[in-house]
C-alpha positions as CSV (number, residue, x, y, z in Angstrom):
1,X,-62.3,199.6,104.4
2,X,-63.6,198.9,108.2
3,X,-66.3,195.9,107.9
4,X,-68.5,196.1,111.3
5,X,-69.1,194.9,113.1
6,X,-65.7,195.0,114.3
7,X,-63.7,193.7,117.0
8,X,-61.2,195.3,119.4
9,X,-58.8,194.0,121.5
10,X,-58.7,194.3,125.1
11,X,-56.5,195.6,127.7
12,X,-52.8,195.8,127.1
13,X,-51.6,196.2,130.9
14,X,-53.2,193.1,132.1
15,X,-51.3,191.1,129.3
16,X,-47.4,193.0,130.2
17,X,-48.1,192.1,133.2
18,X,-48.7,188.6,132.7
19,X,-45.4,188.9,130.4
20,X,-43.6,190.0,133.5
21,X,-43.2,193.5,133.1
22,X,-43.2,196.0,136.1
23,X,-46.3,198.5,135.3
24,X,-45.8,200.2,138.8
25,X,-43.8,203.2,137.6
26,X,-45.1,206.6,136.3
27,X,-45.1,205.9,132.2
28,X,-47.0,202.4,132.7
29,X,-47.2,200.5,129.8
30,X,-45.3,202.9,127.7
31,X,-42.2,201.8,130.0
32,X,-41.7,198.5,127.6
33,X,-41.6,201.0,124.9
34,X,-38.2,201.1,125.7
35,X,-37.1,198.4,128.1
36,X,-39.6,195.3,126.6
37,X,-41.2,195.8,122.8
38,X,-41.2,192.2,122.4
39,X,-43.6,192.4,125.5
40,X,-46.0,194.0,123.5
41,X,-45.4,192.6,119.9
42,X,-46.4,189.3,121.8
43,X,-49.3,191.3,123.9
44,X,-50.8,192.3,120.3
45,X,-50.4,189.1,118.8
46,X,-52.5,187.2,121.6
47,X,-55.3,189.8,120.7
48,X,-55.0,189.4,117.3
49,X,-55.0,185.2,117.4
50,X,-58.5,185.5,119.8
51,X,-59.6,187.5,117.1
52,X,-59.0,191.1,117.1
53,X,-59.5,192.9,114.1
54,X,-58.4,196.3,115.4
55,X,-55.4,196.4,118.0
56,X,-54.6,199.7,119.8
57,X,-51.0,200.4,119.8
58,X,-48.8,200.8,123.0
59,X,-49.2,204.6,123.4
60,X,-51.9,205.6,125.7
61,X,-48.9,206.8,128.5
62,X,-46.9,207.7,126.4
63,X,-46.3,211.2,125.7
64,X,-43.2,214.0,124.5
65,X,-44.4,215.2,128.3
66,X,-43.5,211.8,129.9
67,X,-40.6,210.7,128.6
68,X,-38.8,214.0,128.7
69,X,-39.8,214.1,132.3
70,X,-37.5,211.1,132.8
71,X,-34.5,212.9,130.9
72,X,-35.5,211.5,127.4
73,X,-34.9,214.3,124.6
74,X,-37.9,215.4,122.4
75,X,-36.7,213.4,119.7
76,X,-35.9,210.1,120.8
77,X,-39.4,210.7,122.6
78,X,-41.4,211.6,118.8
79,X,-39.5,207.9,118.2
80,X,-40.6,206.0,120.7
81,X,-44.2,206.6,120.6
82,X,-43.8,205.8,116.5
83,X,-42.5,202.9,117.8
84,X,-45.4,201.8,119.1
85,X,-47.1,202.1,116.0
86,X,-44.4,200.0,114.4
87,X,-44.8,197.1,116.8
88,X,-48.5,197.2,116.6
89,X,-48.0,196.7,112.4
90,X,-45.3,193.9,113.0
91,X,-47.9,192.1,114.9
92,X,-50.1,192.5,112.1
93,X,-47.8,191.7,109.8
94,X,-46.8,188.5,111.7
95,X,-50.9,187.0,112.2
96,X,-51.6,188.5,108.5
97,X,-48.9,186.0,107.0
98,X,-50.0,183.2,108.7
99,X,-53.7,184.7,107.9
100,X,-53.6,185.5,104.8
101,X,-57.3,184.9,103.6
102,X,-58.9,186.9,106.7
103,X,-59.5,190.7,107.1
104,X,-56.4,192.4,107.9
105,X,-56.4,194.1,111.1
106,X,-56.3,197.6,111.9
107,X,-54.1,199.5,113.9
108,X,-55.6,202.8,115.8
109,X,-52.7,205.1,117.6
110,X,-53.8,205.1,121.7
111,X,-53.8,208.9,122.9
112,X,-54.8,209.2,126.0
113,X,-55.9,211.7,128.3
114,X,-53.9,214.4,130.3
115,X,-54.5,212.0,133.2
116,X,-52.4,209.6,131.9
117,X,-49.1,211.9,132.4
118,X,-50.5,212.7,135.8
119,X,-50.2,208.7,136.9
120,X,-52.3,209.3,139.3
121,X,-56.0,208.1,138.2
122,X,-57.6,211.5,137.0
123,X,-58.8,209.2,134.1
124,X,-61.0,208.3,136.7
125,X,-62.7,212.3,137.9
126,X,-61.3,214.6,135.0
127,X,-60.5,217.4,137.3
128,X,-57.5,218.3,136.7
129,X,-57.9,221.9,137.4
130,X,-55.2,223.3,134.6
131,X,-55.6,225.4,131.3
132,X,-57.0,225.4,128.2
133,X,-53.6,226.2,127.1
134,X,-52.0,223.4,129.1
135,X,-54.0,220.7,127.9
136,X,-53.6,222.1,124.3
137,X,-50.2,222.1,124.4
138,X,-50.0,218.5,126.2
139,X,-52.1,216.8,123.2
140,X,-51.3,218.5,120.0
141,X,-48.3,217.5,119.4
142,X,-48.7,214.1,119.8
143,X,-51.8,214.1,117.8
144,X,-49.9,215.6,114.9
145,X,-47.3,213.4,115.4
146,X,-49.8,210.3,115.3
147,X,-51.7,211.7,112.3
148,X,-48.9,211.5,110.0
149,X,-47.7,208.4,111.2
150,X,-49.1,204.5,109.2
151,X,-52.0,204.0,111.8
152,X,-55.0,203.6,110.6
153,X,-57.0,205.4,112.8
154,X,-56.6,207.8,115.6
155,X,-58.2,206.1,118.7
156,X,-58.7,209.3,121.6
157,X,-60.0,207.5,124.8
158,X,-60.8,207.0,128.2
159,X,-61.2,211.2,128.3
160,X,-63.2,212.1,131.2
161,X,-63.4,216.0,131.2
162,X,-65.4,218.4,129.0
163,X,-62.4,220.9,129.2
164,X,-60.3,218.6,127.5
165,X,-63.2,217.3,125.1
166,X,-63.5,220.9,124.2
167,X,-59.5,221.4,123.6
168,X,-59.6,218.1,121.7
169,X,-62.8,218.8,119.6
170,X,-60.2,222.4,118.1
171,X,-57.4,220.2,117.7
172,X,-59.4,217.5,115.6
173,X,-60.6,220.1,113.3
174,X,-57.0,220.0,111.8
175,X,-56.5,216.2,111.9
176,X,-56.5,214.0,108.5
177,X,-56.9,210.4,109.5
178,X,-60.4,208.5,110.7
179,X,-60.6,209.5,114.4
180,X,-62.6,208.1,117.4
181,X,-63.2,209.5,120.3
182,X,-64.4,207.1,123.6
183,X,-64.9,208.3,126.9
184,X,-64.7,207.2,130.7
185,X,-68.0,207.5,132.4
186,X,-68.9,207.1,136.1
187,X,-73.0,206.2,135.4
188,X,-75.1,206.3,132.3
189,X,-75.4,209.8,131.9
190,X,-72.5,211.1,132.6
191,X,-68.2,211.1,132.2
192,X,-66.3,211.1,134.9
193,X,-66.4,215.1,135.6
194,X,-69.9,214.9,135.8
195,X,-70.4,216.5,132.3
196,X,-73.6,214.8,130.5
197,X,-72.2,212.7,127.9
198,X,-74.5,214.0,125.2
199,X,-72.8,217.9,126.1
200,X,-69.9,216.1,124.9
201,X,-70.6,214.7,121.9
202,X,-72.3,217.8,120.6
203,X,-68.6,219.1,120.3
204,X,-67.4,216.5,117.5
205,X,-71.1,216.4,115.2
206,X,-69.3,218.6,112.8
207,X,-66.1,217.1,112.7
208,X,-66.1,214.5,109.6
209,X,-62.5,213.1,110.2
210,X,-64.8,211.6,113.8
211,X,-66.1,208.4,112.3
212,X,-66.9,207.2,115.7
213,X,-67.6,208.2,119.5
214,X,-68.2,206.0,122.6
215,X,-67.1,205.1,126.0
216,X,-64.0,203.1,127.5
217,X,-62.8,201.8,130.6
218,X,-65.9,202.1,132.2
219,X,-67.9,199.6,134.4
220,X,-69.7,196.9,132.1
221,X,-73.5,197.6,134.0
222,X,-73.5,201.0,132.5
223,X,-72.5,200.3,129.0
224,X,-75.9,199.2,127.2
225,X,-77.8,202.9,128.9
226,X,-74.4,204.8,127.7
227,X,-75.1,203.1,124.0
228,X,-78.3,204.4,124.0
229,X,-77.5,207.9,124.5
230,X,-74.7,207.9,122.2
231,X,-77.2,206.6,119.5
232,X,-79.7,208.5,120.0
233,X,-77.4,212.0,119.5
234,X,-74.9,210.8,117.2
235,X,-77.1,209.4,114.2
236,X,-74.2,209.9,111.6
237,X,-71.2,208.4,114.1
238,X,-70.2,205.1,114.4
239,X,-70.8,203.7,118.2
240,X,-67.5,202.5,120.0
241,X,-67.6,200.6,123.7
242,X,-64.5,198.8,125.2
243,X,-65.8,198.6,128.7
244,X,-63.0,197.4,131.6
245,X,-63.6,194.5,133.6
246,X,-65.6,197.0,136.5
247,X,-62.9,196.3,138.6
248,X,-61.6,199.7,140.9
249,X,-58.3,201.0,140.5
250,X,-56.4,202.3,143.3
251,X,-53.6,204.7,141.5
252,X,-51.3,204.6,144.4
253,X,-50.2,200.7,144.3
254,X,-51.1,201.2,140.6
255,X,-53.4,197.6,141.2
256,X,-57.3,196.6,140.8
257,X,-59.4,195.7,143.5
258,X,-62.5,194.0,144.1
259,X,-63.0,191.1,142.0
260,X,-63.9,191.6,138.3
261,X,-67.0,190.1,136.6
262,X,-66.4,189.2,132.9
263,X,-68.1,185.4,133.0
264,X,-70.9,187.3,130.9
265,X,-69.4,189.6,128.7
266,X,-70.1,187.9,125.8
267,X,-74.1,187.7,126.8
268,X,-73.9,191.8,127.3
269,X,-71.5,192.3,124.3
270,X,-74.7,190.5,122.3
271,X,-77.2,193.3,123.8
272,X,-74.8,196.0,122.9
273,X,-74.7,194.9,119.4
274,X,-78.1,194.7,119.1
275,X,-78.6,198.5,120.6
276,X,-76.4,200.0,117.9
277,X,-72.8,199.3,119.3
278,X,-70.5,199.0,115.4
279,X,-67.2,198.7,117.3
280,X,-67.0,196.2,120.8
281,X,-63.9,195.2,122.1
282,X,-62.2,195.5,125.9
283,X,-60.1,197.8,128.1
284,X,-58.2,197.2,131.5
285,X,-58.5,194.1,132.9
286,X,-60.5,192.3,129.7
287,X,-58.2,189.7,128.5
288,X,-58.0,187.2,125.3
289,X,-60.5,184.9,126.4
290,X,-63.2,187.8,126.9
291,X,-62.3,189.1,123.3
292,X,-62.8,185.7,121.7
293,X,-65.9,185.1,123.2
294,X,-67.0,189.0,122.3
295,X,-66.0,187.9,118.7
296,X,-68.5,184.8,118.6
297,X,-71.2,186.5,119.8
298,X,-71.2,189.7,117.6
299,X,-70.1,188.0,114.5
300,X,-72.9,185.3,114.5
301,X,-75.4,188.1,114.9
């Protein structure tokens, strides 16, 4: 059973990187899939000692798509994305033995967007100017693959096209597991394609398998006026926000510029709360020290 409210982790890539892995390369994160997992057991279990109760597993680039672009076959590809489900429940296995009174985390299996094969920031405009049939065929197998896999939850995020939100919204129809669906917005209105956000969520009010819907890496000032849409539409949903630290990314060099402003995150995670947000936690760039401080706040509420 989820108790809310409930804390997320934060951002996986800023924590490889600080574990010395090279995230400049086309599969990102998903890279240490296969040449560091005790990179991300350790990433996972830094979340979950700040206080994480739900840790999203290492396989938001990866994709069948992505790794068989790099001469990987189909199946060794199906195993490493399970793989990344099977770290993140070593991790929780690890904190939960040494933890063995508190809530057991979750786990929720990262799918990601079409962008994220792309490596080249469309998570960040959504127009990616392919098919229905294309995008269908890029995100149902892995979702198929994830639903029957031990996750607890499907997490769908950082989508920032209402093409895709439509494909996604026929694929979920089929799907068995507790789903979420969070996407990346450019203001308070709107995702990154310039689709109004309630457009979007109109698509998944009928699906009951999507327990929750929200927004992700997206800049922290637009978070609270984004909650406020999502709660007005969605009534019966959950409401899910892991903003990123509102930092820029530049896809070429694969960094972030400008400087990021987290100091009060724990002050706006406590006005989130209180508008209606069930599920707060961080994406890129929000670190350990952000989530704890998240945790404080929303659990003394």
């Amino acid at each position: 059973m989820i108790k809310y409210p409930l804390l997320l982790d934060g951002g996986l890539s800023n924590q490889l990187e600080q574990l010395g892995c090279d995230l400049n390369q086309s599969l990102w994160t998903a890279r240490a899939l296969i040449t560091d997992r005790d990179a991300i057991l350790r990433a996972h279990l830094t979340y979950l000692d700040a206080g994480a109760q739900c840790i999203i597993s290492g396989s938001y680039q990866a994709s069948l798509q992505a790794f068989e672009s790099i001469g990987i076959e189909h199946k060794e590809a199906e195993e490493l994305i399970l793989r990344s489900i099977d770290i993140a429940h070593t991790a929780v296995d690890s904190y939960q033995k040494s933890n063995p009174k508190k809530f057991r985390p979750l786990v929720a299996a990262s799918i990601g967007p079409y962008g994220a094969l792309l490596a080249d920031g469309s998570e960040y405009h959504g127009n990616y100017g392919v098919t229905d049939e294309l995008l269908h065929q890029f995100h149902i197998s892995k979702i198929h693959l994830l639903d029957k896999s031990n996750a607890d939850i499907l997490a769908i995020e950082t989508i920032p096209s209402y093409q895709e939100s439509q494909v996604l919204a026929e694929i979920l129809t089929e799907v068995k597991k507790k789903t979420w669906i969070s996407f990346s917005c450019k203001d308070e209105d709107h995702i990154n394609d310039g689709t109004p956000i309630v457009q979007c969520l109109e698509l998944f009010d009928l699906i009951p398998t999507v327990f929750a819907v929200g927004v992700n890496c997206t800049h922290p000032k637009y978070i609270s006026g984004l909650i406020k849409k999502v709660k007005t539409h969605s009534k019966d949903k959950k409401v899910i926000v892991y903003p990123n630290s509102g930092e820029l990314y530049d896809a070429t060099t694969k960094t972030w510029l400008n400087t990021a402003n987290t100091g009060d995150i724990s002050l706006l995670a406590r006005e989130w709360h209180r508008l209606g947000a069930d599920i707060i936690g961080g994406c890129c760039r929000i670190g350990p020290a952000e989530i704890e401080a998240i945790g404080k706040v929303i659990n003394s509420v």
